[in-house]
C-alpha positions as CSV (number, residue, x, y, z in Angstrom):
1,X,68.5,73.6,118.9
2,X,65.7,76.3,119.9
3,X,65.8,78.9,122.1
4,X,63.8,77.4,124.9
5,X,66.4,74.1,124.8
6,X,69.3,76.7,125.2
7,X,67.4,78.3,128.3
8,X,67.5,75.2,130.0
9,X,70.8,74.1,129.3
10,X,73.8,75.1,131.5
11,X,76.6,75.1,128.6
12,X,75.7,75.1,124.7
13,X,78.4,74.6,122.4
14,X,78.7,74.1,118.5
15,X,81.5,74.2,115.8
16,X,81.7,76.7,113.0
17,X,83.2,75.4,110.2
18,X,84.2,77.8,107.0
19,X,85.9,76.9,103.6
20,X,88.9,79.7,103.8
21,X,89.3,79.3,107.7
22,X,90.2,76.8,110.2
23,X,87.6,75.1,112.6
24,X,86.2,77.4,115.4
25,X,83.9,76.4,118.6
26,X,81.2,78.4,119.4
27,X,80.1,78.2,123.4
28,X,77.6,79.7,125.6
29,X,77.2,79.4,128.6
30,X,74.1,80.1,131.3
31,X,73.7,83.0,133.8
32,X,74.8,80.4,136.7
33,X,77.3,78.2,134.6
34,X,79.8,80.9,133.7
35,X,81.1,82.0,137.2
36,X,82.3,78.0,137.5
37,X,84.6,76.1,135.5
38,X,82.8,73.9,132.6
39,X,84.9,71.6,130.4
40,X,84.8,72.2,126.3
41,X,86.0,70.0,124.3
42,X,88.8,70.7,122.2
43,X,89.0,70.9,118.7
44,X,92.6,70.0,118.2
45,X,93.5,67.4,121.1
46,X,89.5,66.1,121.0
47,X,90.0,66.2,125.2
48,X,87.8,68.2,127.8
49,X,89.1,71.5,129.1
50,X,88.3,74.0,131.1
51,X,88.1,77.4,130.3
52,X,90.7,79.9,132.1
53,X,91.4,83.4,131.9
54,X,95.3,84.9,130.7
55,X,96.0,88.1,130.2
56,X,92.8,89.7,129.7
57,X,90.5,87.0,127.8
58,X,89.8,83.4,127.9
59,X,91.3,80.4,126.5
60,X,91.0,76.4,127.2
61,X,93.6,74.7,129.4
62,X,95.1,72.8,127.4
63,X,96.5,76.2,125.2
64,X,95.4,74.6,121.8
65,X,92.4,77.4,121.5
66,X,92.0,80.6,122.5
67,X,89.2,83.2,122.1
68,X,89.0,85.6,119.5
69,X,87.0,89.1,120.7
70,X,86.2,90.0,117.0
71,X,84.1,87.0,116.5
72,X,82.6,87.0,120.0
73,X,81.3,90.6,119.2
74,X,80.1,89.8,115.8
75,X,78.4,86.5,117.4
76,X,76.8,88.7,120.5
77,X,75.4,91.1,117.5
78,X,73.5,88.4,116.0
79,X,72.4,87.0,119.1
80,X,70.9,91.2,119.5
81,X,69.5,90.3,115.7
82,X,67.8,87.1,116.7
83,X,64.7,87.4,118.8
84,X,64.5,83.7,120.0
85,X,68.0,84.1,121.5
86,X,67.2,87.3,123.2
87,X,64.1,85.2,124.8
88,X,66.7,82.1,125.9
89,X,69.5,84.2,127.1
90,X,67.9,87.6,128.1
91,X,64.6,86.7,129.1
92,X,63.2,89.6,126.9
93,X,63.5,90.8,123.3
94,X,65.6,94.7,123.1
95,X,63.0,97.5,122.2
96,X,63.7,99.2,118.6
97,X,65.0,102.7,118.6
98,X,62.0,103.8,116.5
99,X,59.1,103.4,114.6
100,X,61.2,103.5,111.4
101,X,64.1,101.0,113.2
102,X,65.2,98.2,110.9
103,X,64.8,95.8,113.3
104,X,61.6,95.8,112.8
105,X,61.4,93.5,109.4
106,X,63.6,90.2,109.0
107,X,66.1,89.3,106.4
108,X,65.6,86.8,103.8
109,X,69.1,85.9,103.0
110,X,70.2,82.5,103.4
111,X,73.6,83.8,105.0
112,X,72.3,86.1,107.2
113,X,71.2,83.3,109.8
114,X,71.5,82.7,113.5
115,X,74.5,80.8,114.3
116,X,72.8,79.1,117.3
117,X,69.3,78.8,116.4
118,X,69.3,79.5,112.4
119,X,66.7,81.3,112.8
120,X,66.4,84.6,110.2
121,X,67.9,87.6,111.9
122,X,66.4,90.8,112.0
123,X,68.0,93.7,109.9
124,X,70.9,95.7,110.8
125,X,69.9,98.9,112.4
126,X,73.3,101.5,112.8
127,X,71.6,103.8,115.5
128,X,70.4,100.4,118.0
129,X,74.6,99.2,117.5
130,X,75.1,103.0,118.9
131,X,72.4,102.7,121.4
132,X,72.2,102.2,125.4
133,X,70.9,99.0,125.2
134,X,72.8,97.3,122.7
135,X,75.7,98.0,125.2
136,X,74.0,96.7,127.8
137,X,73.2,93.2,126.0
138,X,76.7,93.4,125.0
139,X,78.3,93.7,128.5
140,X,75.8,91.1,129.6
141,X,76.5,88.5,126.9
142,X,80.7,89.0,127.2
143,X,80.8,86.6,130.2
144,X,78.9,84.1,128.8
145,X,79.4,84.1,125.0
146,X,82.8,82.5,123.8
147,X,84.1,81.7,120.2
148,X,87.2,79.6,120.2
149,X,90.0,79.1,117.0
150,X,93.1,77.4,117.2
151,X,96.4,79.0,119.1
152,X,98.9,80.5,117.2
153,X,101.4,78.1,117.9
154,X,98.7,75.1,116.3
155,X,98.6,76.7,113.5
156,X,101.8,76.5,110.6
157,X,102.4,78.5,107.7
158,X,100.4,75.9,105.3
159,X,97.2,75.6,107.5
160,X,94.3,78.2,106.5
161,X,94.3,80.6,109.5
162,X,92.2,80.5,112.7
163,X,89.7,83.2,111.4
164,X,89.8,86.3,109.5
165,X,91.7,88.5,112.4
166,X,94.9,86.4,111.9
167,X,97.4,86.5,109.4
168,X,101.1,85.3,108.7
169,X,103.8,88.1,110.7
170,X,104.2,90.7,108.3
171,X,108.5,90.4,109.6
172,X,109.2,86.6,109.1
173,X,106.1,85.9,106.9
174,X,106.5,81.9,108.6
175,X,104.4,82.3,112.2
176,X,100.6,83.2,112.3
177,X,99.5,85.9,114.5
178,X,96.5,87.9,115.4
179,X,95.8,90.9,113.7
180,X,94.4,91.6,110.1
181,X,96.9,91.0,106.8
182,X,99.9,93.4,107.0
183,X,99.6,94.4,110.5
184,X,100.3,90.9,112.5
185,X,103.5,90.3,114.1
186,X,104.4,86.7,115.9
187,X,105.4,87.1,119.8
188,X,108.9,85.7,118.8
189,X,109.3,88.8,116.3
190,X,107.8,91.2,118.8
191,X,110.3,89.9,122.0
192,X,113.4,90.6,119.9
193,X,112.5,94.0,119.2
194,X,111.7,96.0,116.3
195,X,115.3,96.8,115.6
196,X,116.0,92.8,115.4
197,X,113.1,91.9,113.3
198,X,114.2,90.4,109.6
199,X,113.0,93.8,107.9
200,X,114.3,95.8,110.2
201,X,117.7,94.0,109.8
202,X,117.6,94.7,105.8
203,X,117.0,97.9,106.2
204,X,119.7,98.4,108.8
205,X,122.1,96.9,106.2
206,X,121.9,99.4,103.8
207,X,124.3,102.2,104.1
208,X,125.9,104.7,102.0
209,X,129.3,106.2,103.5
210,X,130.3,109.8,101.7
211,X,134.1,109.7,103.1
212,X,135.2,106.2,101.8
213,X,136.5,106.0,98.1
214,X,135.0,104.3,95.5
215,X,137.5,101.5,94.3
216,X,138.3,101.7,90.6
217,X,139.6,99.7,88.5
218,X,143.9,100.4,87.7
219,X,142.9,100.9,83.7
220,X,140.3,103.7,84.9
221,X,142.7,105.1,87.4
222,X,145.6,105.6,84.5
223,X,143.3,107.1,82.5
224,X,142.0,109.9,85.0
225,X,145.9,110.4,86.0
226,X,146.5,111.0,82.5
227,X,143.9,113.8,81.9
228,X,143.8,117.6,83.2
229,X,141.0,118.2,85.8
230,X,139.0,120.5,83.2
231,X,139.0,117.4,81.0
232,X,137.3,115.4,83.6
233,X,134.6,118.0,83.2
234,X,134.1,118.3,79.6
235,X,136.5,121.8,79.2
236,X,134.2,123.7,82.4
237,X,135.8,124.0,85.7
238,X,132.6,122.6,88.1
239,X,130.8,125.6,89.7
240,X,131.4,127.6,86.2
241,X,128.3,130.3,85.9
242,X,126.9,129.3,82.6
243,X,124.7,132.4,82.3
244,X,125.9,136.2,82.5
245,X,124.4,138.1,85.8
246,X,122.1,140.9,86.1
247,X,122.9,144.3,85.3
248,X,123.2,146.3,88.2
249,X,120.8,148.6,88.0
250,X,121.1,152.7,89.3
251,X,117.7,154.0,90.4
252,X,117.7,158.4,89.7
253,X,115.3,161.1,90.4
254,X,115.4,161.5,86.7
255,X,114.8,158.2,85.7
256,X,116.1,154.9,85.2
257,X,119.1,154.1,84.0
258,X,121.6,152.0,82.6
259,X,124.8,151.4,84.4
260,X,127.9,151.8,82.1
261,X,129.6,149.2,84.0
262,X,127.7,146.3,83.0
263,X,130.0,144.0,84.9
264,X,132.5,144.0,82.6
265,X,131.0,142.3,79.7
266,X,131.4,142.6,76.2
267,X,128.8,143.8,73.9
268,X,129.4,140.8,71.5
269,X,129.1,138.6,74.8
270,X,125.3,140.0,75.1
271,X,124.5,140.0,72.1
272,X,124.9,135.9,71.6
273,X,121.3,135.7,73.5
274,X,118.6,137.6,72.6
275,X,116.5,138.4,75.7
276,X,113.0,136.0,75.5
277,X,111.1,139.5,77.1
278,X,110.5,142.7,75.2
279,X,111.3,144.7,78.5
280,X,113.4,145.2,81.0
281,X,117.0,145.9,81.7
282,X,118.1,143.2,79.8
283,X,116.8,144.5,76.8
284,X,117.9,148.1,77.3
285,X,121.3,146.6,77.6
286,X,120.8,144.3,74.5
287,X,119.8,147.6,72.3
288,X,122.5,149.8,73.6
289,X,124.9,147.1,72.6
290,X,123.2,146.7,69.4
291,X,123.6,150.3,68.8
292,X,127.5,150.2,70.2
293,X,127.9,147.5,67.4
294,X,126.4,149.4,64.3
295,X,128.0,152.9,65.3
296,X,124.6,154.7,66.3
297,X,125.8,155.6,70.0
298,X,125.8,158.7,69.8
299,X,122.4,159.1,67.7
300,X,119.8,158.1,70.6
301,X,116.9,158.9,68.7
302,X,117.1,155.3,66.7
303,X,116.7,153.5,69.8
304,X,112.6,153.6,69.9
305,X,112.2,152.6,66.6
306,X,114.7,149.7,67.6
307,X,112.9,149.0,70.5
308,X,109.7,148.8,68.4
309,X,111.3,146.1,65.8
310,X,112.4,144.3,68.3
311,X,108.7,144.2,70.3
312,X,107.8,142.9,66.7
């Protein structure tokens, strides 16, 4: 059908059929025609309803379709696209944004058509989508411009889906529902709350509770009886400091110095590690225990040299 055919006509309608999706109904209806009541014919029951409004959008009487906003926008932006449909349904084409507006040449793709006229669109231009009067053609166009794909509840688990913004609920994974993949949920999922969805009720389930004893077998429980608690821990009490602290460390006027009470520990018991640094008070304390060990405590004066084999 052309453009001027549409003009004259108080209702158009037309099927769009797609390989991954089920069978949709494209209808438009005339600047008189759309405050009444026209009859469509369905899809699904093949009978002639009229088109109601619940809950905020449109759907037939007979409940077997309902519209779906995402296509209607994408349909009204092609009808923006397609001069001859401006001419039929707004009586004059939109102006481009600017001399270097893309609008301005045509596309030569074979799937960027018209879906009412097939006529070649013109080309996508992002600053006329943003402008004034695309939201004008598009407020203009949302009263009379319906696409319709099947109900929900038409529609099982083994049927394609209505169109691309439905999907299976991402709960029960059985019901189709609108919204993209991953982010549908049925109405019988949503009316038992999120707490009662399947998911919800998995995760629920799983527990861990910190004051109830583990059961054990009666050979394991012998065997644990039979053994001192330091066995159970491979000979170290649990909490044991592996590693010997600091040395406490006495800050004078004079200098810095060693503390002789080095918490207590023997000077075979430091030297076991040597310290990984060649400063520090570790080290002091690992050379004056060196020292203690060969018998040069009392002669100081071998300690740099020490100090300096030990850098090395």
């Amino acid at each position: 059908l052309g453009g001027e055919q549409l003009f004259y006509s108080s209702m158009w309608e037309r099927d769009i059929t797609a390989s991954s999706f089920l069978l949709r109904k494209l209808v438009i209806l005339s600047e008189e025609t759309h405050k009444h009541h026209k009859h469509v014919a369905c899809i699904f029951c093949n009978n002639p309803s009229t088109i109601v409004e619940h809950e905020g959008n449109h759907r037939l009487a007979c409940k077997h379709l309902e519209q779906c906003t995402e296509c209607r926008e994408y349909q009204i932006e092609k009808i923006f696209r397609c001069p001859e449909c401006c001419k039929a349904f707004l009586d004059h084409v939109p102006e481009h944004c600017s001399e270097t507006c893309s609008r301005r040449e045509f596309t030569q793709k074979s799937t960027a058509l018209c879906g009412i006229c097939n006529s070649h669109l013109q080309k996508e231009c992002k600053m006329c989508k943003r402008s004034q009067i695309f939201r004008h053609v598009k407020n203009s166009l949302k009263k009379r411009v319906f696409v319709f794909v099947r109900s929900p509840p038409t529609v099982s688990a083994h049927d394609n889906r209505p169109c691309s913004h439905y999907a299976l609920c991402k709960y029960c994974n059985k019901n189709i529902a609108r919204g993209h993949k991953g982010n549908s949920v049925c109405k019988l999922c949503r009316n038992q709350g999120s707490s009662q969805t399947p998911l919800a009720k998995a995760q629920s389930t799983f527990s861990i509770n910190l004051n109830s004893p583990v059961p054990l077998s009666s050979s394991l429980q012998e065997s644990l009886a039979s053994k001192p608690p330091d066995a159970l821990l491979g000979g170290k009490r649990l909490f044991e400091q592996t590693s010997p602290p600091l040395p406490v460390i006495k800050k004078q006027r004079t200098g810095t110095t060693l503390n002789e009470n080095f918490y207590d520990i023997p000077a075979m018991k430091i030297l076991e590690h040597r310290p990984p640094n060649t400063r520090g008070p570790l080290v002091s304390a690992y050379l004056h225990a060196l020292a203690g060990g060969l018998g040069l405590q009392d002669n100081t004066d071998n300690i740099p040299a020490m100090v300096a084999s030990f850098a090395t």
